[in-house]
SELUMLUM-694169 format. One record per atom (N, C-alpha, C, O): y, z, x. Coordinates in steps of 0.02 Angstrom, whole numbers, plus 50000, padded with zeros to 5 digits. Layout:
# SELUMLUM-694169
YZX
...
//
This chain:
# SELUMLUM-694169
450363817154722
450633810454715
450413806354776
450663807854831
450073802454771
449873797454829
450183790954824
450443789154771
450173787354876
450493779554875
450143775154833
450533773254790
449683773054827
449173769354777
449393771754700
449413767254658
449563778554679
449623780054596
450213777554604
450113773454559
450793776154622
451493773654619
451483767654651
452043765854671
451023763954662
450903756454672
451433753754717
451733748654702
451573757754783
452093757454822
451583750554871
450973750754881
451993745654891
451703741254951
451843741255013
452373740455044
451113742555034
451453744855119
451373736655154
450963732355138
451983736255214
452193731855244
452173733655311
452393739055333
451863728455351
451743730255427
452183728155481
451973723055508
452873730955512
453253727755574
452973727655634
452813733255656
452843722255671
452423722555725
452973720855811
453103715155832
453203727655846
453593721555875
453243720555937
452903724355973
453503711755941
453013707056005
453403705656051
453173701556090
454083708056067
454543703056102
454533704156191
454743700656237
454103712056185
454413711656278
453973709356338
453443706756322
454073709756388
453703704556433
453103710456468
452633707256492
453043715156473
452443718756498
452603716956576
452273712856607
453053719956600
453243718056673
452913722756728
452993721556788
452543728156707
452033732956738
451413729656738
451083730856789
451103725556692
450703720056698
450733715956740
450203713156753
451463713556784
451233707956809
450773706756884
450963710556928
450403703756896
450403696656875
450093693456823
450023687356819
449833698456770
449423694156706
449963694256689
450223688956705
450413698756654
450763698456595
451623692256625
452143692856659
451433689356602
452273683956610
452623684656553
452383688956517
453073681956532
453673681556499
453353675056431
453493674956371
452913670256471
452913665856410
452013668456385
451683665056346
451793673756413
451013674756404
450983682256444
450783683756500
451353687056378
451483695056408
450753698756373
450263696756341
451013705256400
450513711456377
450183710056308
449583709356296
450543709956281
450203708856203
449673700256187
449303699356139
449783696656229
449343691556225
448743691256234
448263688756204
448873695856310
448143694056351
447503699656292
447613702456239
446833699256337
446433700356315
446593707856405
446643707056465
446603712856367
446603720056437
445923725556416
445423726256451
446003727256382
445343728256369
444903727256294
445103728256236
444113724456324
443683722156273
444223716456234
444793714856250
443813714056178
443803708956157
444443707856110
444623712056069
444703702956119
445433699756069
445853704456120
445773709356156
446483698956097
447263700756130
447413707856082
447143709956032
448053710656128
448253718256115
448573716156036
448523720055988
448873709956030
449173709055952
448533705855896
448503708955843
448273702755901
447593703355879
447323709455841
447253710455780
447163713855905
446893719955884
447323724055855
447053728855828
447953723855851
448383726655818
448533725455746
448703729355701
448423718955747
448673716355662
447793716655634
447703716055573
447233717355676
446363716455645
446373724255610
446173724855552
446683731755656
446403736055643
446833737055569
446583740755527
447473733755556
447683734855482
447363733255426
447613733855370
446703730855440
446283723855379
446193730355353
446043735655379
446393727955278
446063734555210
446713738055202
446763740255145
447303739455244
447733742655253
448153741355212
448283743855157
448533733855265
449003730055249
448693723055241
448353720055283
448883720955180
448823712255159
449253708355239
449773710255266
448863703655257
449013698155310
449673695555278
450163697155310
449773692655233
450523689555198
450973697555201
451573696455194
450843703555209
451643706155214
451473710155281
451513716255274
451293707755349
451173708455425
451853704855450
451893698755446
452433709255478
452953704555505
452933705655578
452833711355598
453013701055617
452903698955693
453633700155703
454003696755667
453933704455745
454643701955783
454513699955866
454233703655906
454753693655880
454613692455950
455453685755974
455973683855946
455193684956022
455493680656050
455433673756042
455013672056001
455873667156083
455753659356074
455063656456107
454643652256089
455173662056180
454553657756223
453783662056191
453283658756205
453633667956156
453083668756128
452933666456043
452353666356023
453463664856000
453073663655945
452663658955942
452273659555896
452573651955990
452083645855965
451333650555986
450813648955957
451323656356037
450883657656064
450543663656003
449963662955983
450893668255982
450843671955941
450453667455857
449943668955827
451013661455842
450623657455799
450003656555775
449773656855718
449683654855852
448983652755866
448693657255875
448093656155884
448893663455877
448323669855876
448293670655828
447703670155813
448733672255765
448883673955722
448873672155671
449213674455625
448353666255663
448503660555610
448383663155539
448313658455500
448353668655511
448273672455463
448903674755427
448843674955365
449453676555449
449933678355470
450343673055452
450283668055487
450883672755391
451153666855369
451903665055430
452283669755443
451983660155451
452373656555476
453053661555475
453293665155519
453263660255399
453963663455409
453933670955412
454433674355401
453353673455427
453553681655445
453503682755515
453423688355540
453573675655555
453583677155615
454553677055633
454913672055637
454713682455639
455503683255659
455703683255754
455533686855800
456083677955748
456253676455818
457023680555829
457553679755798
456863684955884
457703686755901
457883682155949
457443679455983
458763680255961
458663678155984
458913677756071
459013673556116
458953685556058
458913689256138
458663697856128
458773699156069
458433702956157
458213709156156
458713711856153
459113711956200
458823715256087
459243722056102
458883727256089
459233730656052
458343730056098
457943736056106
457863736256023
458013731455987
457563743155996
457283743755942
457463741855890
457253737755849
458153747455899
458573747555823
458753741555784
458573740855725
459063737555814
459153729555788
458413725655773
458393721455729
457873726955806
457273722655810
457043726955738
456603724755701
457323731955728
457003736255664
457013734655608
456583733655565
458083734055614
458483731755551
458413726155547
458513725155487
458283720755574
458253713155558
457503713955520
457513713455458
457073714855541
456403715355516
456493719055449
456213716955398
456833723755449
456783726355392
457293724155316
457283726555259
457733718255348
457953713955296
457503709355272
457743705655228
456763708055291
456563703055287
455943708155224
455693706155171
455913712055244
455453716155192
455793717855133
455553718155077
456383718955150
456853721055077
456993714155037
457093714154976
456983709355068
456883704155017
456483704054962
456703704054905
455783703754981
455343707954947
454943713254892
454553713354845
455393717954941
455343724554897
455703729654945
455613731455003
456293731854879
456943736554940
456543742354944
456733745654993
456073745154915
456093750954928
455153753354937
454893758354911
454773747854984
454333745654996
454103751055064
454553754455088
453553751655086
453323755055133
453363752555205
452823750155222
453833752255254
453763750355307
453153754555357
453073760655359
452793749855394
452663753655464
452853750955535
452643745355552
453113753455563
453123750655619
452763751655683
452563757255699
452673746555718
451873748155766
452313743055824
452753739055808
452133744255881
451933741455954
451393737155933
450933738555895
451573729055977
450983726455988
450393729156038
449823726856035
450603734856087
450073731856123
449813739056142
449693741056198
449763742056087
449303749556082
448543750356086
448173746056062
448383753856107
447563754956102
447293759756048
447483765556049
446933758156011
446793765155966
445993764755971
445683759655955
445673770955999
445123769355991
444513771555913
443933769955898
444963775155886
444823778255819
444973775155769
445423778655746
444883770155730
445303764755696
445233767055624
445693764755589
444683772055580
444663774955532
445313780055544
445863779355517
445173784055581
445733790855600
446373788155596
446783790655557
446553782255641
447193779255628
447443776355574
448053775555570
447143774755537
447413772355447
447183780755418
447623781555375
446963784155417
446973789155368
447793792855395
448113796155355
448013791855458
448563796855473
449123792555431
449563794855394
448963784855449
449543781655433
449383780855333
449793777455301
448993783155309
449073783255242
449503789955232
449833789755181
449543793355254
449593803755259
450653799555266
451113799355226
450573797355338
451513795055349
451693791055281
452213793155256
451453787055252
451573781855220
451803785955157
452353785055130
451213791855128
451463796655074
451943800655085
452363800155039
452123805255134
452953808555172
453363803955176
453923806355164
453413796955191
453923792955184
454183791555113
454783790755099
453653791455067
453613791555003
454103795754961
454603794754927
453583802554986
453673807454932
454543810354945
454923812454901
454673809655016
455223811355032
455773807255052
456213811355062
455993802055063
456303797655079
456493800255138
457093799155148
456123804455197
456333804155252
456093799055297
455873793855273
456133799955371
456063794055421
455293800655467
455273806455489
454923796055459
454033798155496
453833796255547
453773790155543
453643798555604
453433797355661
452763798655673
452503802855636
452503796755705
451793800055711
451663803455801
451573799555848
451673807655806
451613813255878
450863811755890
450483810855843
450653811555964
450193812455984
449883817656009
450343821256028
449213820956025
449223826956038
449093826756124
448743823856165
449573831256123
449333829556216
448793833356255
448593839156250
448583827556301
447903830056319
448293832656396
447993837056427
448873830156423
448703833156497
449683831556497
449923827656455
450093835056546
450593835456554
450983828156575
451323827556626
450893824056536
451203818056536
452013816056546
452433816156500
452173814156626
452953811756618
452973806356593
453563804556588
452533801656568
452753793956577
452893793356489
453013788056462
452863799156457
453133798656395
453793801556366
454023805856403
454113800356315
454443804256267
453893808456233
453313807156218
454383815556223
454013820456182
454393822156103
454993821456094
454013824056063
454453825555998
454063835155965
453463836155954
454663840655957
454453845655965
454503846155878
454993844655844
453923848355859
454003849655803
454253856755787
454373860755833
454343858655710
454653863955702
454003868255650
453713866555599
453993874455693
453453880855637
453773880555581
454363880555562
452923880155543
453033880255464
453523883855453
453943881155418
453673890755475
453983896055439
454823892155456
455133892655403
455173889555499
455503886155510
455683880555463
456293880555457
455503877555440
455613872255400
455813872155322
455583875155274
456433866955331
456833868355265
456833862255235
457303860555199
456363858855244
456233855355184
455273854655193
455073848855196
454973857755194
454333858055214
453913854155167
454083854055108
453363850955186
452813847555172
452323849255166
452083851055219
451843849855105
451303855055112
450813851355118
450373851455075
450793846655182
450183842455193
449933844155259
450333844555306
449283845355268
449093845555336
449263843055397
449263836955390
449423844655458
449793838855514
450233835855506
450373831455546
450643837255446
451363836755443
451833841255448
451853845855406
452483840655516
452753846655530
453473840355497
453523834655475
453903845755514
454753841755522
454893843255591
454663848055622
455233839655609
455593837455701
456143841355704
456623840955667
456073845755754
456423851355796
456923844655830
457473842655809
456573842255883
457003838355927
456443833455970
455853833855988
456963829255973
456603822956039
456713825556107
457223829056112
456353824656166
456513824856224
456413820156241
455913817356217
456763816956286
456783811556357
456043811856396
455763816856375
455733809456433
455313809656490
455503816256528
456003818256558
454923818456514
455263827156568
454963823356658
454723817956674
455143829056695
454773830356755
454203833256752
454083836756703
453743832556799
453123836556799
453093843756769
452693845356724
453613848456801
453543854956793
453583855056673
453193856456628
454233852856677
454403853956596
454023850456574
454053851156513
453533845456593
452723842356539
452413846956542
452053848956498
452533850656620
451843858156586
452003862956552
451583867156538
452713863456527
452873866856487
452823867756403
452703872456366
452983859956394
453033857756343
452323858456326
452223860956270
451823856856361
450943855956331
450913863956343
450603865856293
451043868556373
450963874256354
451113878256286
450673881356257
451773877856264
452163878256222
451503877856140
451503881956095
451103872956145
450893870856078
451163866056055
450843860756053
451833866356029
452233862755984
452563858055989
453003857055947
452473853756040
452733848856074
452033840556050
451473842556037
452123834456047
451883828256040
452213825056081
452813825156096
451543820456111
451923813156131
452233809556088
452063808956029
452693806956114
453223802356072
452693793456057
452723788956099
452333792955998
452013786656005
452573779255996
452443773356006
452913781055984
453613774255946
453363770455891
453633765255872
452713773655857
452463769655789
452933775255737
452893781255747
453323772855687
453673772755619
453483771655560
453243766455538
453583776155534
453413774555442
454153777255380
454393782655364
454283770255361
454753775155299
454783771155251
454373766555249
455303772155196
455603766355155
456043762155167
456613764055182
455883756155164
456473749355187
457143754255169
457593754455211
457213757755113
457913757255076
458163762555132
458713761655157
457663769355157
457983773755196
457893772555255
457953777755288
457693765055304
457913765455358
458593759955351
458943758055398
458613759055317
459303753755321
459983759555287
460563759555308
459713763755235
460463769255235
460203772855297
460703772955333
459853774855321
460023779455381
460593774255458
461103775955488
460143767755463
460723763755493
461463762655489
461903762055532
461463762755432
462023762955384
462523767255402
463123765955410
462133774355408
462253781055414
462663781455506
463253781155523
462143782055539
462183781655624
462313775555650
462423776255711
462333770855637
462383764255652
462753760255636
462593754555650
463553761655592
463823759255558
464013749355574
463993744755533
464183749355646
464213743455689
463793738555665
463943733855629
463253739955688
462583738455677
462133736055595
461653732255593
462413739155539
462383738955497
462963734355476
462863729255443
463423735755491
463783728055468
463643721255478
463723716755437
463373720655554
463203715755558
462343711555521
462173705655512
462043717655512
461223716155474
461843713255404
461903707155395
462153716855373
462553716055307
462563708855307
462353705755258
462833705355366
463103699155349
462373693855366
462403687755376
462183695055366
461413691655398
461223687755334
461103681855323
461253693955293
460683695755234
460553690355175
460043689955141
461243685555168
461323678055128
461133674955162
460843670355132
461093674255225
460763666955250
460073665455277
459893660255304
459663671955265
459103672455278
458643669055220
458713670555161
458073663655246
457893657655222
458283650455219
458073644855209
458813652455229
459073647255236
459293642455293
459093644955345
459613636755305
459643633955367
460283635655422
460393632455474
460623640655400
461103643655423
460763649855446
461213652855475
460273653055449
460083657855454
460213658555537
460643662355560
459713654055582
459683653055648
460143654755684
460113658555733
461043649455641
461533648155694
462023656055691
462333657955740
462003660155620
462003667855603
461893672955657
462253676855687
461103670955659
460793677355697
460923675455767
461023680355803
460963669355799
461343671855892
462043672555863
462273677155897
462483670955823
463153676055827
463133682755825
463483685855865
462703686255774
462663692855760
462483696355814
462843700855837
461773694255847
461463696855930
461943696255965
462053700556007
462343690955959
462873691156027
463333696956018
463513699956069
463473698355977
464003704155949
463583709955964
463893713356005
462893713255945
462513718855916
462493722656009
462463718856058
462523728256014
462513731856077
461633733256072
461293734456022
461423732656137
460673737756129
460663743056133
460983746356174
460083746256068
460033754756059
459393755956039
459153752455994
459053760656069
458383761756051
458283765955969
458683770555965
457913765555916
457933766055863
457843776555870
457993780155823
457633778555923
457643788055935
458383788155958
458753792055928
458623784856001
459183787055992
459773785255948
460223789155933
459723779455931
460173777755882
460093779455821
460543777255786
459623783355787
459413783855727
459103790155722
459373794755691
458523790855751
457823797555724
458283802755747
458363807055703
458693803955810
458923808955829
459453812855778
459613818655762
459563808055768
460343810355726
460183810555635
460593812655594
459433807655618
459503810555544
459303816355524
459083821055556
459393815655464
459223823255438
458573825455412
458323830855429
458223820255362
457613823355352
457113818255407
457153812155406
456753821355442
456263816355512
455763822255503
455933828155496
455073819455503
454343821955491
454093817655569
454283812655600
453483823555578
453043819655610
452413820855605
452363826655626
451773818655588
451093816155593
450763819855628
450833823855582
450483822355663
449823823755706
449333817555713
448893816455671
449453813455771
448943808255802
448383810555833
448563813655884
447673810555826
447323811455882
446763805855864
446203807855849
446873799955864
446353794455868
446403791955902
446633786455885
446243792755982
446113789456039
446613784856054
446523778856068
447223788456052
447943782156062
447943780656138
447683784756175
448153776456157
448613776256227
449073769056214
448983763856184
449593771956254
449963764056276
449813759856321
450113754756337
449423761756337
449223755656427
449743754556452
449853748556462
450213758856472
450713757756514
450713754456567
451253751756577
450393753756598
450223751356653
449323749756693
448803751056662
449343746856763
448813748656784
448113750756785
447553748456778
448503757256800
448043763556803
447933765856744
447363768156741
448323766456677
448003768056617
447423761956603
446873764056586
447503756456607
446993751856603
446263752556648
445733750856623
446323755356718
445783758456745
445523764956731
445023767356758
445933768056681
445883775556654
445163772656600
444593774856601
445383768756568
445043769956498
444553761656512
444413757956465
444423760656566
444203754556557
443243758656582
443123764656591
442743752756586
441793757156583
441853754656667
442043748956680
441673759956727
441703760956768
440773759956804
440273760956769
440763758056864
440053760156891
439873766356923
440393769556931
439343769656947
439303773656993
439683776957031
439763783057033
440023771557071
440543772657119
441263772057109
441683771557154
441383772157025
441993772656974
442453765357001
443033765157022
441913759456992
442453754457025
442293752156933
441913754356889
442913745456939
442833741456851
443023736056896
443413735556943
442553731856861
442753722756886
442893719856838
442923722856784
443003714156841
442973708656787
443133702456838
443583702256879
442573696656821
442803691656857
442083692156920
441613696056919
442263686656971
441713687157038
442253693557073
442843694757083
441583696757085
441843702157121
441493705957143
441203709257100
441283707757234
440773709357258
441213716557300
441723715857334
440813724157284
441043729457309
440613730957364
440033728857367
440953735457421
440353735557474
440783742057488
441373742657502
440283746857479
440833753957510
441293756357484
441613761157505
441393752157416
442193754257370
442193761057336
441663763357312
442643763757333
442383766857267
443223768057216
443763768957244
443173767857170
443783771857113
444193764257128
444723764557159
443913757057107
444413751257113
444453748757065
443913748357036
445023745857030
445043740956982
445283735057007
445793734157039
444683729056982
444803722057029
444493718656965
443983719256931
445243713456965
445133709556898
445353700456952
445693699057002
444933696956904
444993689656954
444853683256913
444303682056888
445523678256906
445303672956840
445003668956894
444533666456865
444983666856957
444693661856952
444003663657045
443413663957060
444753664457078
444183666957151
443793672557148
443793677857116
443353669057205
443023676557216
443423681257257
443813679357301
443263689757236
443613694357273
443283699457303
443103704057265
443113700157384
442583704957417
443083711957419
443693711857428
442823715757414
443123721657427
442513726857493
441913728057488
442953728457545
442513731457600
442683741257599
443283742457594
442453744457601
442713750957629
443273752257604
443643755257643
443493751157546
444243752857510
444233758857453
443683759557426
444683762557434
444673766057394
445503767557367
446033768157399
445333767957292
445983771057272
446273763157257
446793762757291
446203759057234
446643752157243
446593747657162
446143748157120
447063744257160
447083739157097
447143731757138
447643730657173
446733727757133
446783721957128
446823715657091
446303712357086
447423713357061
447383709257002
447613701557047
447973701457096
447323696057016
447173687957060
447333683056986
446983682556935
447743680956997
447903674756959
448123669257002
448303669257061
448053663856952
448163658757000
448803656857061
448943652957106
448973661057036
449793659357089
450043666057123
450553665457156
449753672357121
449973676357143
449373683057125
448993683957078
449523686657181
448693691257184
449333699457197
449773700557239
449113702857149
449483709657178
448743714457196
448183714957171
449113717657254
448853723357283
449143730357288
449633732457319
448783732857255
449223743157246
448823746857232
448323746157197
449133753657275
448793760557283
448573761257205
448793757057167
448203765457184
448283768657129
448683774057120
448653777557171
449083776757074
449463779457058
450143777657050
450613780957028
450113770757078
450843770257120
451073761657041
451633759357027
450533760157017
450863751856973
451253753256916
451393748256882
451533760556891
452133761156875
452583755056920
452833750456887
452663755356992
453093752057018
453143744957023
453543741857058
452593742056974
452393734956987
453033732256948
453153726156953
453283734556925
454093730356885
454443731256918
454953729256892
454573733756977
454983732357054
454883726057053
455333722157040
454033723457071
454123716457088
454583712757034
455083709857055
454483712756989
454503707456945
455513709456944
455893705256918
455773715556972
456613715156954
456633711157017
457063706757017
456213711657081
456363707457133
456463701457137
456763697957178
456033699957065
455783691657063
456343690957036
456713688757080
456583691556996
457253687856940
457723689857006
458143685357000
457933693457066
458413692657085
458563689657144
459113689057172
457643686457173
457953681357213
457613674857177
457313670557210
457703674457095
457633667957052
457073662657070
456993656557075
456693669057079
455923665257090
455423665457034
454903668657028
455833659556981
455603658856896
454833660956881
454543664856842
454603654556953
453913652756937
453483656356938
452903654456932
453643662856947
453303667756962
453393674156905
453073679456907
453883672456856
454183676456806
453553674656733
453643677256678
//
């Protein structure tokens, strides 16, 4: 049974809302991670909603973001009909950014194919990545469980969640599809030592936060773990299209607690699958993943912009407008925008969202 013979329609959730604060100084609040152009050509949401073409129809692509990015999102996006751009109208982490989105698909069609994706992923395999997500789309299908897709890990990664799958012989509701296991358990971000464990182990995935199920079973599973939460999507659900809709949804947000959709949800259901990813994913978390995967010279430096190396070697130096000399340096990120230039070790721009908690707390906007 495949998705195409049961003429199921898959629907794309895209969420756009957070500010990329490990980015900064490119990434701001009104022009974040997902805007810019980080690596090669078109913005991270761009390339996100381009690699679905053939996938998913542009009319059922839903955007969840914020007030200060939708005019910006708009204009990238102009494919992408107006009202599937959903404004929250403050962050409460996944779960709510899920269920609101996913009232907007059940309008629709209740029992329609959701996926849910990050704007601002890298995939460098873009065939591989729709054949996995056709593979989730049929387990979401065939089973009305909730699908994740695991990455395979290449090296003992803390800066992720992991998801442990469970041996075939283990599994009590099993799937007889290739690279589809059922979920043992989620872990948190380990420490160094338990990432080398876990990649030892075999049976362990990176946690990617891309989703696949049926509208109808992520809203009963909310339902289910989320009861709060689900009442309040409940009352939403009449005034959506309408002109009451707006003054609704900041009452409801004001009420709704933030909860991430693994813990408020994947952890605690019962039937959860996961995928086997290996098409050149990363999150660009930061930085240094951007100097990881970015085309290097000789002396492993990446520029972009005027930028003259003398003695450098292993630098990433990005520059919108000055020129930037670099003498006898090594190991360093240099990013130059017009109002503010950061400088950091490598290894270390995980910490670059220090700056930016610094900035909001001595309310230095202009710089936000």
């Amino acid at each position: 049974m495949t998705i195409m013979e049961n003429q199921q329609t898959i629907y794309a959730v895209i969420m756009a809302g957070g500010v990329g604060s490990r980015f900064w100084p490119r990434s701001r609040e009104k022009n974040p991670k997902q805007l810019l152009e980080i690596i090669g050509e078109g913005t991270m949401i761009q390339n996100t909603v381009k690699r679905l073409h053939g996938f998913v129809d542009e009319k059922n692509v839903f955007i969840v973001t914020n007030k200060l990015q939708k005019n910006a999102i708009i204009k990238q996006l102009p494919n992408v009909p107006v009202e599937n751009i959903i404004v929250e109208p403050v962050g409460r982490n996944t779960a709510p950014c899920i269920g609101l989105a996913a009232l907007f698909v059940e309008r629709l069609d209740p029992k329609g194919i959701m996926i849910v994706l990050p704007a601002d992923h890298l995939i460098a395999n873009e065939p591989e990545f729709i054949r996995v997500l056709q593979t989730a789309s049929q387990v979401a299908h065939i089973t009305a469980g909730l699908v994740t897709i695991g990455i395979h890990p290449t090296h003992p990664e803390t800066g992720y969640g992991y998801i442990q799958a469970k041996d075939k012989s283990e599994e009590t509701q099993p799937v007889n599809i290739t690279g589809v296991f059922e979920v043992k358990t989620f872990a948190e971000k380990p420490n160094y030592a338990m990432a080398v464990t876990f990649l030892e182990s075999g049976d362990f995935f990176w946690n990617s936060g891309m989703f696949i199920w049926r509208v109808d079973t992520i809203l009963h599973e909310i339902q289910r773990s989320l009861p709060e939460l689900h009442g309040q999507l409940v009352n939403l659900r009449p005034s959506i299209g309408t002109s009451l809709f707006e003054q609704n949804l900041e009452i409801a947000y004001g009420m709704m607690r933030g909860i991430s959709i693994d813990y408020g949800v994947m952890e605690k259901a019962l039937r959860v699958y996961v995928v086997k990813g290996d098409f050149g994913w990363n999150d660009l978390g930061s930085w240094d993943e951007v100097y990881r995967m970015s085309k290097k010279d000789e002396d492993g430096n990446h520029s972009y912009g005027k930028v003259i190396s003398v003695n450098s070697k292993n630098t990433y130096v990005h520059t919108s407008d000055k020129l930037i000399a670099t003498v006898g340096v090594e190991d360093i990120i240099v990013i130059n925008t017009p109002d503010a230039i950061l400088v950091c070790k490598k290894g270390a721009s995980q910490d670059v969202k220090e700056i930016v908690d610094h900035l909001k707390r001595k309310q230095m906007n202009e710089y936000l």
